[in-house]
C-alpha positions as CSV (number, residue, x, y, z in Angstrom):
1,X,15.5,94.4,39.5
2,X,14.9,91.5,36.8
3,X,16.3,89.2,39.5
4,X,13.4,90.4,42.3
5,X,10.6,90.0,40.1
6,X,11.9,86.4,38.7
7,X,12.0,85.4,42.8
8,X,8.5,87.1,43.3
9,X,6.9,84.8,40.4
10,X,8.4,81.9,41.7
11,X,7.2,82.0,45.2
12,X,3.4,82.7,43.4
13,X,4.1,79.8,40.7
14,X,2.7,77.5,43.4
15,X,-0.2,79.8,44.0
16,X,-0.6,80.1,40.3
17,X,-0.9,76.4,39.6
18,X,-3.5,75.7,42.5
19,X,-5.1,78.7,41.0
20,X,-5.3,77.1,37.3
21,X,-6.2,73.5,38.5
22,X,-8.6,75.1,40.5
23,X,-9.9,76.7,37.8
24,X,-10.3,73.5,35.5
25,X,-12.0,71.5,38.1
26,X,-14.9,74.1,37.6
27,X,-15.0,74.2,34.4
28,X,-15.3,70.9,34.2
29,X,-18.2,70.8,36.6
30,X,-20.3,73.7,34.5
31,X,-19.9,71.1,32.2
32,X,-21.5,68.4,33.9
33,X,-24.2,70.2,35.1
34,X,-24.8,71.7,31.8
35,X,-25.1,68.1,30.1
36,X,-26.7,66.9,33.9
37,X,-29.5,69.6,32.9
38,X,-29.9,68.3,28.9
39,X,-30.5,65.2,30.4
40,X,-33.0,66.1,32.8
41,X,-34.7,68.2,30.2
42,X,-34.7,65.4,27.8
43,X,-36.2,62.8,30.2
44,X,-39.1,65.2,31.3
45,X,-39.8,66.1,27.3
46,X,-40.1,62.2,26.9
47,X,-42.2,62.2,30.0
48,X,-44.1,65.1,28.9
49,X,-45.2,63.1,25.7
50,X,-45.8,59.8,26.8
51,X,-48.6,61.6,29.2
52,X,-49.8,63.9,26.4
53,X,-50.5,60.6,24.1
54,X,-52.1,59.0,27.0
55,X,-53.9,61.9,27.0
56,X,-55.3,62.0,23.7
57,X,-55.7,57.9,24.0
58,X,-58.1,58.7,26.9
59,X,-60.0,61.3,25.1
60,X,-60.2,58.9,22.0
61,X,-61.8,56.7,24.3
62,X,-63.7,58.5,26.3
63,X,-65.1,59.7,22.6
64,X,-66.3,56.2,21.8
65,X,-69.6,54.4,23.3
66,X,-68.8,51.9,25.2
67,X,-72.0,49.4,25.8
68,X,-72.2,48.0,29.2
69,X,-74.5,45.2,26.8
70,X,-73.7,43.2,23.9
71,X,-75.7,44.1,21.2
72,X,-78.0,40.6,21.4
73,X,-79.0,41.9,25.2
74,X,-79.9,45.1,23.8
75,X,-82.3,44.0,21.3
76,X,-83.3,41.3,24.2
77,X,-84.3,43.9,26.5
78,X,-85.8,45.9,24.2
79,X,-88.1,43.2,23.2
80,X,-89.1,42.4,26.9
81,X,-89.8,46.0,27.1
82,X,-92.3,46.3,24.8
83,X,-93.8,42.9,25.9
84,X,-93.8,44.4,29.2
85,X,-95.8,47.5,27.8
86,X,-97.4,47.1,24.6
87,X,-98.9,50.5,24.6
88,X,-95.7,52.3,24.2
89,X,-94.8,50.0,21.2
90,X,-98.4,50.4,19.8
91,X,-98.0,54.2,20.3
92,X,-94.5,54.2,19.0
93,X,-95.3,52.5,15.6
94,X,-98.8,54.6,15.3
95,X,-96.7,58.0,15.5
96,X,-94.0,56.7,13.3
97,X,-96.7,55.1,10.7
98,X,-98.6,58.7,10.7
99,X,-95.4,60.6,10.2
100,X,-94.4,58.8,6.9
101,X,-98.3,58.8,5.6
102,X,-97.8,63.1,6.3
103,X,-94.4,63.0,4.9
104,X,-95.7,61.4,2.0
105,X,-98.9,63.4,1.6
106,X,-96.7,66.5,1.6
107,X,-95.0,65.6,-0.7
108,X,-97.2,64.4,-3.5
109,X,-99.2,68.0,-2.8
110,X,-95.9,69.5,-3.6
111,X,-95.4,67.9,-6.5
112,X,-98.8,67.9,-8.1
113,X,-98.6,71.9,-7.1
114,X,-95.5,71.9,-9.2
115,X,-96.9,70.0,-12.0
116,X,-100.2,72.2,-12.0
């Protein structure tokens, strides 16, 4: 009886051993794929940040004036502008020039109506 079960596992051992190897091999691949897959994961969080900074770099910017003019053609142009019409420069200092005398007036009636 011993004898027919030691023949019967022999004839598998073969079977057995391709089975094991077999076995091994995939093993071996999960594992490659697994660290295949922390790689790839890795590489698009690095990817995902370098676009998320140029991101915010971009809305930084986009936050900031940017003049088309340096600040000596600005003040150039505004000059020809008002030599160009004179009556929006005239009106424009005549509005400011009353707003500060009624700012002022207001407030020295509020402060002689405090002192009264």
């Amino acid at each position: 009886m011993i004898v027919k079960y030691r023949d019967k596992v022999k004839s598998m051992e073969s079977k057995i051993e391709a089975i094991m190897t077999e076995e091994e091999a995939e093993r071996t691949i999960a594992k490659a794929e697994i660290e295949a897959n922390k790689a790839i994961k890795s590489l698009e969080s690095r990817n995902a940040k370098k676009k998320k900074k140029n991101a915010i770099a971009e809305t930084r910017d986009e936050g900031q004036r940017q003049w088309f003019q340096s600040h000596k053609d600005r003040s150039d142009g505004k000059i020809t502008f008002f030599y160009h019409y004179p009556s929006v420069a005239f009106s424009t200092t005549y509005i400011l020039l009353n707003t500060n005398r009624r700012n002022e007036a207001s407030q020295r009636e509020a402060s002689d109506s405090k002192g009264a």
